[in-house]
N, C-alpha and C positions, 0 to 999 in steps of 0.2 A: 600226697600219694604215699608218704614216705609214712606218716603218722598210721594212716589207714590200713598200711602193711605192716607194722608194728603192733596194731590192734587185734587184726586178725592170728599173729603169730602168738600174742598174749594168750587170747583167749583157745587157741589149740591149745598152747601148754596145759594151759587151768585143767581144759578136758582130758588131756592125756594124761594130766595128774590125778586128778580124781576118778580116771577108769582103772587105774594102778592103784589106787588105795581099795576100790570095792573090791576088786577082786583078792587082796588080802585083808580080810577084816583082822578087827585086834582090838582090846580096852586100852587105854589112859585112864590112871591113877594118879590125883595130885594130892599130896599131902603138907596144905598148911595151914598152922598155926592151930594145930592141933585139931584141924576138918579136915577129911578125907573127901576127893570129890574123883568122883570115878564118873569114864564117859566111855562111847568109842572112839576109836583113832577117827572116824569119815567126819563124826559130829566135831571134833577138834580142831583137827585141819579147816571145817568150814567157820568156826567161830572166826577162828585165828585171819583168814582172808576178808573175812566181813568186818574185823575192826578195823585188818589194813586200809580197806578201803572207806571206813568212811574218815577214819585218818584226813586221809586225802582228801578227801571231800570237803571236810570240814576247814585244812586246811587252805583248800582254794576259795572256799567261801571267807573266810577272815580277811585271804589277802587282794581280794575282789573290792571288798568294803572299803578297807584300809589305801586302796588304789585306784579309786573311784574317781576325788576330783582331778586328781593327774589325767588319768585315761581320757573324762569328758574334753580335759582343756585341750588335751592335745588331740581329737577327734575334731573339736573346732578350729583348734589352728589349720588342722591339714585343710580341712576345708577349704579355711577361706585362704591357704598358700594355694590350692589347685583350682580356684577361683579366679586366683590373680596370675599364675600361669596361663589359664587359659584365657585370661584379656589379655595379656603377653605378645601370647602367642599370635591369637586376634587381631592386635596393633602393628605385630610386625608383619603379617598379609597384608594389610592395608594398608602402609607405607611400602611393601613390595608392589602392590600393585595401583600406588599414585593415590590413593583416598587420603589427603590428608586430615581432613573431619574426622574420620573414624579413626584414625590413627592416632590423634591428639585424643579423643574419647574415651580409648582404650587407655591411654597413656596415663591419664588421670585415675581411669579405674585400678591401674595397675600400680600408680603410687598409694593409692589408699589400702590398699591389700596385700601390699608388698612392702618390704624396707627397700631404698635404692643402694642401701649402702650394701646391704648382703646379696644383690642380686643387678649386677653389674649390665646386664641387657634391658636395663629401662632406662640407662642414658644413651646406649645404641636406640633405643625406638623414641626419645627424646629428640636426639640427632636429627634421625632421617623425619620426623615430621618435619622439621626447621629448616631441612632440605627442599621435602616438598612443598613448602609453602613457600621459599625463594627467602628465607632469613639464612641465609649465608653469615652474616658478622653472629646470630648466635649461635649456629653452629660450629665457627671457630673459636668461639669461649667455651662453648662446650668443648671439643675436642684439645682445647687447650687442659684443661679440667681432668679430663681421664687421660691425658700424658703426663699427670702431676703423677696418676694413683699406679702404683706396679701391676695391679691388675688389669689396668685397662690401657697400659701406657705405650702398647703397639699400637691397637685399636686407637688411640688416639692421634701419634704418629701419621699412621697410614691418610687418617684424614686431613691432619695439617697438609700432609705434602698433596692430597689429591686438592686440596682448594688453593695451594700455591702454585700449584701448576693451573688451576682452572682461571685466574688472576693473572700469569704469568711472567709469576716473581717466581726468576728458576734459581737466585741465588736461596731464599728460604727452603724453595722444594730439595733445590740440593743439599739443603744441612737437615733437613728432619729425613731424609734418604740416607745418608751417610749415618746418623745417629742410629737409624732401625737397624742398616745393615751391619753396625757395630756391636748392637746389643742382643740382634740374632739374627747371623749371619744366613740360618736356615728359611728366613723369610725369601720367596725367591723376587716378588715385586723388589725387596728393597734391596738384595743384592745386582738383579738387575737394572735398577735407577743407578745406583751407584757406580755399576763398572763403564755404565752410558755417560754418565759424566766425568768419570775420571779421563775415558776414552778420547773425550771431545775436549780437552785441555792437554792432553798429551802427556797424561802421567800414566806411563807404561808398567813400572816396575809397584806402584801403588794396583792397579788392574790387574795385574797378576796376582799377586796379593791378595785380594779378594777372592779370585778366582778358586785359588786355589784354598783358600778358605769353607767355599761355597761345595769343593769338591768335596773335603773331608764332611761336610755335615749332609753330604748326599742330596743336598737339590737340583740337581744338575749333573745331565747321564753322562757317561766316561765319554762317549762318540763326539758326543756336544763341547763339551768341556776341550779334549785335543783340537778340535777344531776352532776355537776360538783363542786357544792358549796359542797355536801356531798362526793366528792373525795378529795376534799382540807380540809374539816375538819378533814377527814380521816389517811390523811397522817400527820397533825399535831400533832392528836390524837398518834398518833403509834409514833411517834419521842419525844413527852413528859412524854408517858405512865409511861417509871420508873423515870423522875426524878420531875414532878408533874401531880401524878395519878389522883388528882383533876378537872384539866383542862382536863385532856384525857376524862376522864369519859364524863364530858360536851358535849364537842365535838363529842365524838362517838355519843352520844344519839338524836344528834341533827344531826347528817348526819343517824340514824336509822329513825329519823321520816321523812326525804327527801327520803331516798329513804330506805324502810322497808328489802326489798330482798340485799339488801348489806353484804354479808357473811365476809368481812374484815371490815366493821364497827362495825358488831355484836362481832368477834374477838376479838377488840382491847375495846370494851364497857367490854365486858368479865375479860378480863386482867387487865383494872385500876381498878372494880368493887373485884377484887381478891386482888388487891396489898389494895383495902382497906379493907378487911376480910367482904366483903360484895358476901357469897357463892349463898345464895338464890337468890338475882336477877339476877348474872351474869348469874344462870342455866335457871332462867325465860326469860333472854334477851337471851340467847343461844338455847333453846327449841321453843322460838317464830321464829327464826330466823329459824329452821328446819324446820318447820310446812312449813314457806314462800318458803324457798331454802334450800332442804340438800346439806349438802356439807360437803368436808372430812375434811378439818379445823375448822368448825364448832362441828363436832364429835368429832377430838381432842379433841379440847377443851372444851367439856364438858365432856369426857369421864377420860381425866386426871385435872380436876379442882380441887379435892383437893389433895394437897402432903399427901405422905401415906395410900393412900389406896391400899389396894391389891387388887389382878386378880379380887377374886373374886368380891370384889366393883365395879369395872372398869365393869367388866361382866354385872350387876346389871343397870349402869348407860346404857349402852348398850343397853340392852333389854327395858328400859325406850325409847330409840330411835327409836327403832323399833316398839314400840306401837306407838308413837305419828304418824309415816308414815309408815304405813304398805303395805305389797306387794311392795316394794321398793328395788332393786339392792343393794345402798348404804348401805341402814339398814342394808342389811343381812352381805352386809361385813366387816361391823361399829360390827356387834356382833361377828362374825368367828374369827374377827383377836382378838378380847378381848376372845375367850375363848378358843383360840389353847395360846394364856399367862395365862391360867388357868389353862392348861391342859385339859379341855377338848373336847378330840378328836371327839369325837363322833359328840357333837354340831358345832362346830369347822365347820369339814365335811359335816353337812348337810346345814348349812347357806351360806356357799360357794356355796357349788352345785346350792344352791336355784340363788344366785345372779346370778352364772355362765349362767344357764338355762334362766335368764330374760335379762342380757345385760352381755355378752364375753367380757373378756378382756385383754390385757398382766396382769395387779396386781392380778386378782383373779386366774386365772392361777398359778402364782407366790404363790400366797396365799394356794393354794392347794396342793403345790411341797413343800411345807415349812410344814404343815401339817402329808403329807407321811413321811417326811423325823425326824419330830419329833413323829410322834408314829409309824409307823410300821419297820424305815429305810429301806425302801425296796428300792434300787436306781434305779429298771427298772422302777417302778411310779414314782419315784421323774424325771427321766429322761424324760418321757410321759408326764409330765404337762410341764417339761420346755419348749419341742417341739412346744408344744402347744399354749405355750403363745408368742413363734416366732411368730407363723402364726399370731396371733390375734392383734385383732384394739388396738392400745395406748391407754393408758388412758389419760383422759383429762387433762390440766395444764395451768398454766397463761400466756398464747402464748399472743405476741406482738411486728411485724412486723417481722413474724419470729423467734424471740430469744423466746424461752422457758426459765420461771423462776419458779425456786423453790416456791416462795412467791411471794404474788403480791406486786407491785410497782406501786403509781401512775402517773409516767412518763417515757415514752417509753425509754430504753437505746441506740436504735438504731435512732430514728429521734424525739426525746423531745417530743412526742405528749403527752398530759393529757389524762387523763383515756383510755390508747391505749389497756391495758391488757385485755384480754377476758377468758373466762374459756369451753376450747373446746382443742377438739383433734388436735393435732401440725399436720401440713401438711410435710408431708416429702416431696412427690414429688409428678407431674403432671400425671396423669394415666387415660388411656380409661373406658369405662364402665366395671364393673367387670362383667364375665360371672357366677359367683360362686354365685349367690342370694339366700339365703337359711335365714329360721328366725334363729332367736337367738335360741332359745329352741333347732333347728334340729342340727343348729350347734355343743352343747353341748353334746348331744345323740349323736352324731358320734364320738365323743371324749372319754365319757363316754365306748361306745364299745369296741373300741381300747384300753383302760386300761389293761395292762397285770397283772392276780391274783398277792396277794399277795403269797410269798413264804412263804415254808415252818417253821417251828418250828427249831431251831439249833440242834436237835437229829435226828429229821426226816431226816432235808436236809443233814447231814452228812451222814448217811445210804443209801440215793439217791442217794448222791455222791459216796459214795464209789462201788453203784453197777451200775451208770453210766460207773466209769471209768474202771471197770472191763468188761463191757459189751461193750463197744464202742473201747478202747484204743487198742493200737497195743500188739502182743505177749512180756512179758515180757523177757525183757535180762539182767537183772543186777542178779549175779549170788547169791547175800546174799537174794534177792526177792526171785530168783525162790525155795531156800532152805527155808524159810519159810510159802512161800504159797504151794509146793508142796507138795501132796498126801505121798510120802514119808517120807518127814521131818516131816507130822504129825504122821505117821503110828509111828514111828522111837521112837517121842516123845512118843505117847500111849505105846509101846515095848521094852524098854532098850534093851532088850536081844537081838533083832532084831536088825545087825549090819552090815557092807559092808563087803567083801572078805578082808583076810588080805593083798591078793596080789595085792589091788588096791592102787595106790600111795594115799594117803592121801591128798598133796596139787591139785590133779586134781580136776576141777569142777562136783559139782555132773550133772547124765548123767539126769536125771529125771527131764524133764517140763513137767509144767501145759500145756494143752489143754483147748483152751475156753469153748468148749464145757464141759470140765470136772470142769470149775468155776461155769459156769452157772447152770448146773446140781444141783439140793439139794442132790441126793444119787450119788457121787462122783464112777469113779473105781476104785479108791482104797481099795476101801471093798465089797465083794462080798456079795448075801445074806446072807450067813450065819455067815457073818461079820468076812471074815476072811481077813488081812491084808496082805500090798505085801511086801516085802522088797524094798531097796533103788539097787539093783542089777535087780529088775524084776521078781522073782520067789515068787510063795508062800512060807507060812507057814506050816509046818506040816498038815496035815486034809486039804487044800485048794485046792480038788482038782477043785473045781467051780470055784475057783479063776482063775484058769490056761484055764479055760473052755472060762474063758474071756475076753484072750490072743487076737483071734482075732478080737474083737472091736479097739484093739490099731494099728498106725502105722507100717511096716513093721521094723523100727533099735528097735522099742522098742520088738519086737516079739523077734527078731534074740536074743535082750538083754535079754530077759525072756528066752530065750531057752541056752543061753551060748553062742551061736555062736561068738559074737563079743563080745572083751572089753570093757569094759564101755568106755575108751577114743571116741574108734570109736561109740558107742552107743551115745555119747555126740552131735560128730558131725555130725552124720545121724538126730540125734534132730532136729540141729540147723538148719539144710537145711532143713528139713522139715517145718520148723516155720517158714523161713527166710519171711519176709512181703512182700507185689508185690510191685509195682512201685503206687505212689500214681498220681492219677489226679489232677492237681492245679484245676482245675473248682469246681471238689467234695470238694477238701476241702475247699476252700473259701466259699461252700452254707454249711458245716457242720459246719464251725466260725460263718454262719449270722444266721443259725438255732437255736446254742448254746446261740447266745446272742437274736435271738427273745426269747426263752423259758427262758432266764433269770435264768443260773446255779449259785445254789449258791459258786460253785468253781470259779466260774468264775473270773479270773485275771483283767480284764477292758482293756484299750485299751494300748496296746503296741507300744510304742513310739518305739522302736527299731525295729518293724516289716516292711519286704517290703510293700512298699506299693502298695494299692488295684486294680487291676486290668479295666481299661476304663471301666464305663457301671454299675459297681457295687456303691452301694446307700447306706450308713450309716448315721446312723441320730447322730452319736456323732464320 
């Protein structure tokens, strides 16, 4: 374009030129050598541009000639260099896309056409054919080969450590890592191999050193870089805390000003600020650190920061937490669990409730069975919250590729990653949409509902029991019972004189049972109105003749026995067959065992490890 607009400018001139000469004509006269040659000035001017040019001409023709076999040779070189480029090119599609035939094809085309020495991408398409063919050992002599040559001695690197790692010889990955990210430091794989190793041996102040290498040569953004600078301070901090709480302290403070919301920097700031009896700032760096991020390690430790204090203290420092973030889940159960250690139940109960109602959990659940079971011991509620904290979502913990840890760590134990740990609910397993979507609050209230009362007072609930088991149980048979609870045996006990026939054997059982009806009753038959008593034979007392009146209200053997008919022996066994119990329903009684233990008796045995067990279809929650 450039030549084409310089031509065009050329040849305007010439015209502009020679329309300026016609219009002032004139001669030229030359005189030499004693000829006189006279012209005009237009014919002059035009000689004079017609020799320049063919000047020119002439000389581009000589140096055409003269330039000739240079020109051809290198027309053919280019050739066959953009020949061997584009098998090059060619081989390395086809080792990108697995064709190792054509990739070894090209490969060869591309040594005959190329030099290997001036053109360092035909031992890369060298390589990955030996890749894709599964020659692994000559791709590591290759690669060992172009970490000899400066040109190619990343590139050769890179694949030492990718085939030590693929072998997993991680002591050579980690010296050809260490070597790339020494020789440029700008490589980010090889700065990141290397600070993953240093990381996983616990060399802190080597890690940073790197890091901070990697920063100055810009691979690695500033946001990223602070945040990983203050997981390395972090973890240095925590591993020199007790034996120079000086440096800890430093280091926490300076991975809190990188990154503010770090609840394990704030921690361990905490801890050497303690180890130096410095209470006040660690509670001011621990309370800033809430405001940012609550968290339950954070609450620890400001809740137990100084030794010796009691509940009540600890309570105190507590509800200092719950002001600084109010309406908060944690809060309430940063206070609940500090004042069920105080005893007090009341508050205890209601700051759980509160947190339960804002965000469900297995721990508050738990928090609330521990509660019941310290002030009221009632164990069908301690039982209800346990249920309940089945169903409910986990609480959050320092998950990291899967492994849940107690405490954090800044380096993953399953794949070495730096700051892998997160603080979020562990995923157990894979699961469709839940159809159960209900808030939190509603969830709680349904929970709340299903709470079964507390029980009884130990006077009451005994009196309940006792007139449960009278009212519900089977006829009694144990013959020292029936003589103390029957009608008789008290009559007997109120009457001394009142006594059986002499001709009755002594060691027979007495003939006289209770009737439920005659338990349950408040005015018993044993004493009629006018409160006269029966004997242990069935007859009144003197004056009873209402007594006798009341004859038949009782069974037929007991009639015959008040009248003399039969002897008490046979009076005993007409009893008994009267009493004798019917055939029980297994179905009734398995819903009368889930009814006893829905109502939560305080008789109640708990679960019987020797009993059959429970019939298909039937549901217990313990």
């Amino acid at each position: 374009m450039i030549r084409l607009l310089f031509f065009v400018v050329l040849v305007l001139a010439l015209g502009f030129g020679f329309a300026w000469l016609a219009d002032r004509p004139g001669d030229l006269s030359i005189v030499w050598q004693d000829r006189r040659i006279e012209m005009s000035l237009m014919t002059a001017v035009t000689v004079i541009v017609s020799l320049i040019a063919a000047i020119m001409i002439s000389w581009w023709l000589v140096r055409t000639i003269l330039y000739s076999p240079r020109t051809f040779a290198r027309y053919f070189r280019a050739n066959k260099r953009d020949r061997g480029y584009q098998a090059l090119s060619t081989g390395l599609l086809a080792a990108g896309a697995g064709d190792a035939a054509m990739a070894r094809k090209m490969n060869k085309r591309t040594k005959g056409l190329l030099n290997a020495d001036q053109e360092p991408l035909i031992h890369l398409l060298d390589v990955q054919a030996a890749l894709i063919e599964g020659h692994h050992e000559e791709a590591r002599k290759l690669f060992e080969a172009m970490a000899e040559d400066p040109e190619t001695r990343l590139l050769g690197l890179r694949g030492l450590y990718l085939e030590a790692q693929r072998q997993g010889a991680d002591e050579a990955a980690q010296h050809y890592a260490e070597t790339a990210a020494e020789q440029a430091p700008q490589l980010p794989w090889a700065g990141a191999a290397a600070l993953s190793y240093r990381t996983r041996e616990g060399k802190w102040d080597e890690a940073l050193q790197l890091l901070e290498r990697q920063r100055q040569a810009g691979t690695i953004e500033a946001k990223v870089a602070d945040r990983t600078k203050a997981v390395l301070l972090t973890a240095r901090a925590r591993d020199t805390v007790d034996s120079d709480p000086s440096s800890a302290r430093d280091d926490a403070l300076h991975a809190l000003k990188l990154a503010p919301a770090f609840p394990p920097a704030a921690v361990t700031a905490a801890k050497a600020l303690l180890r130096q009896d410095n209470l006040r700032k660690a509670a001011k760096i621990l309370e800033t650190a809430w405001k940012a991020n609550p968290h339950p390690e954070i609450a620890e430790a400001y809740v137990r920061a100084r030794i010796g204090d009691t509940s009540a203290d600890r309570l105190k420092r507590a509800e200092r937490l719950e002001k600084l973030r109010p309406l908060n889940p944690l809060s309430f159960d940063v206070v609940a669990r500090a004042a069920l250690e105080a005893h007090r139940f009341d508050l205890a109960r209601e700051k759980a409730e509160a947190s339960a109602r804002l965000q469900p959990c297995e721990g508050i659940y738990l928090l609330l069975a521990d509660i019941e079971e310290a002030e009221t011991g009632d164990q069908g509620r301690v039982r209800h919250w346990l249920s309940q904290a089945v169903r409910a979502p986990r609480d959050p913990a320092w998950t990291a590729d899967g492994y849940v840890s107690e405490t954090w760590e800044p380096v993953s134990p399953v794949t070495g990653k730096l700051d892998a740990f997160e603080w979020k609910v562990p995923v157990e397993q894979l699961a469709g949409p839940s159809l159960d979507i209900q808030p939190p609050a509603q969830a709680f209230d349904k929970a709340m509902a299903s709470l079964p009362p507390i029980r009884e007072t130990a006077g009451a609930s005994a009196a309940s029991a006792s007139a449960t088991v009278f009212e519900t149980a089977t006829p009694i048979a144990d013959p020292l019972v029936e003589a103390v609870v029957s009608p008789a045996s008290a009559d007997e006990a109120a009457h001394p004189a009142t006594k059986a026939a002499p001709d009755v054997d002594p060691k027979a059982k007495p003939a006289t049972v209770i009737d439920a009806d005659v338990v349950s009753d408040p005015a018993p038959d044993a004493a009629n109105a006018n409160g006269a008593a029966v004997t242990s034979g069935g007859e009144p007392e003197a004056g009873g003749k209402e007594g006798a009146a009341a004859a038949p209200d009782k069974p037929d053997a007991l009639k015959e026995a008040a009248a003399g008919a039969v002897t008490p022996e046979e009076t005993a066994e007409a009893a008994k067959a009267e009493k004798k119990p019917a055939a029980i329903d297994p179905e009734a009684e398995a819903r009368a065992k889930e009814a006893s233990f829905l109502t939560h008796r305080p008789d109640d045995p708990g679960v019987d490890v020797n009993a059959e067990p429970e019939k298909p279809g039937r549901f217990r929650l313990f």
